[in-house]
C-alpha positions as CSV (number, residue, x, y, z in Angstrom):
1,X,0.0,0.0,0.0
2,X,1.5,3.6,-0.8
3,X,0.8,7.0,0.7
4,X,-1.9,8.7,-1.3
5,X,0.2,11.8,-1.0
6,X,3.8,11.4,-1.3
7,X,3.6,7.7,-2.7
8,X,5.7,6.4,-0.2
9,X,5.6,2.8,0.9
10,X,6.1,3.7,4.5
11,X,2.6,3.9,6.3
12,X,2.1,3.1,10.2
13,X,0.2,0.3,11.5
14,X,-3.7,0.5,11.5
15,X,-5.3,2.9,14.4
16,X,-8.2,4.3,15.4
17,X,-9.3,7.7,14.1
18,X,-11.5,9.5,16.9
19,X,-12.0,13.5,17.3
20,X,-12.7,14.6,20.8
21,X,-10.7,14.1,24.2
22,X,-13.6,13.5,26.2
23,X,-15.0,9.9,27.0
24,X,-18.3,9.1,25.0
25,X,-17.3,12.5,22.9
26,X,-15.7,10.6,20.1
27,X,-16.5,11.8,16.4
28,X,-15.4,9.4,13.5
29,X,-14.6,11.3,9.7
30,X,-18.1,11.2,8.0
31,X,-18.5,10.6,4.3
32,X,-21.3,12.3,3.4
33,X,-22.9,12.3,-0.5
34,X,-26.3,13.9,-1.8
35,X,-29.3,12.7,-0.8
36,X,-30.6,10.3,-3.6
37,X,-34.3,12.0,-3.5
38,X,-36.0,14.5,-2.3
39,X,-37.2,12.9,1.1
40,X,-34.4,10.1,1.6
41,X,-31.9,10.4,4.0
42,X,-28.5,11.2,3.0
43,X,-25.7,8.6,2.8
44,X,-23.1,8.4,4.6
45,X,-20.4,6.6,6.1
46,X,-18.4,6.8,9.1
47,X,-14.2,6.1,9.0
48,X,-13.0,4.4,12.1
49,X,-10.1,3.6,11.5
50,X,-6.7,5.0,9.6
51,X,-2.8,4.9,8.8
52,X,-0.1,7.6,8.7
53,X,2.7,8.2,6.3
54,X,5.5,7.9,8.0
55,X,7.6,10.4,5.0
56,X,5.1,13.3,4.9
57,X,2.1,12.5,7.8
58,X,-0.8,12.4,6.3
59,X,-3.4,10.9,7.6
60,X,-5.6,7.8,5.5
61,X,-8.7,7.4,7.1
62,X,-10.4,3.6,6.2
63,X,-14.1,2.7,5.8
64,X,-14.6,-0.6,8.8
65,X,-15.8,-3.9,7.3
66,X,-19.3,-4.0,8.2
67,X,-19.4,0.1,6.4
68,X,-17.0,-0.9,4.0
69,X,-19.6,-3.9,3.0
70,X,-23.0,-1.1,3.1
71,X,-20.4,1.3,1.0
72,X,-20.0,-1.1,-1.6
73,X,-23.2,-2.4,-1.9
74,X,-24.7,1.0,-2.3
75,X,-22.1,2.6,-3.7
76,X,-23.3,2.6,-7.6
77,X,-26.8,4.8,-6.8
78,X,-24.4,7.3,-5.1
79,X,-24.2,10.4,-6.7
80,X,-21.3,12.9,-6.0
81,X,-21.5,16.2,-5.4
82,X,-23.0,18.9,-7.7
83,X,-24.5,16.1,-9.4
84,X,-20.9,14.6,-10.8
85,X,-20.0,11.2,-10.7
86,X,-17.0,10.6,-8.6
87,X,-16.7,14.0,-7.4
């Protein structure tokens, strides 16, 4: 696996990725897309988890299994934003 960044071989072992330093206060990344109709809720998928170049530090956030398996399955009717497909 390679940095998505700096292409560097040299990522850090799988942690957790929280925001917040209170207990019961911790915030995952959210990825969020267009709501699919009018009256639908909007998808979106929580990252739990991520890895850190160890060259340049950036941060890869991952989608966990049981998200990672919802992502995939819905992720052809997903729109992205302003309409465009992949972004």
């Amino acid at each position: 696996m390679r940095c998505g960044v700096c292409g560097s071989e040299r990522l850090g072992p799988l942690g957790e990725l929280t925001s917040g330093n209170r207990p019961g206060d911790q915030r995952y990344l959210r990825l969020r897309f267009p709501r699919p109709k009018l009256l639908s809720a909007r998808p979106q998928y929580d990252a739990y988890y991520a890895r850190a170049c160890r060259d340049c530090g950036a941060v890869i956030p991952f989608l966990g299994p049981a998200v990672l398996k919802r992502f995939a399955a819905e992720a052809e009717g997903l729109e992205g934003l302003e309409g465009e497909e992949g972004g």
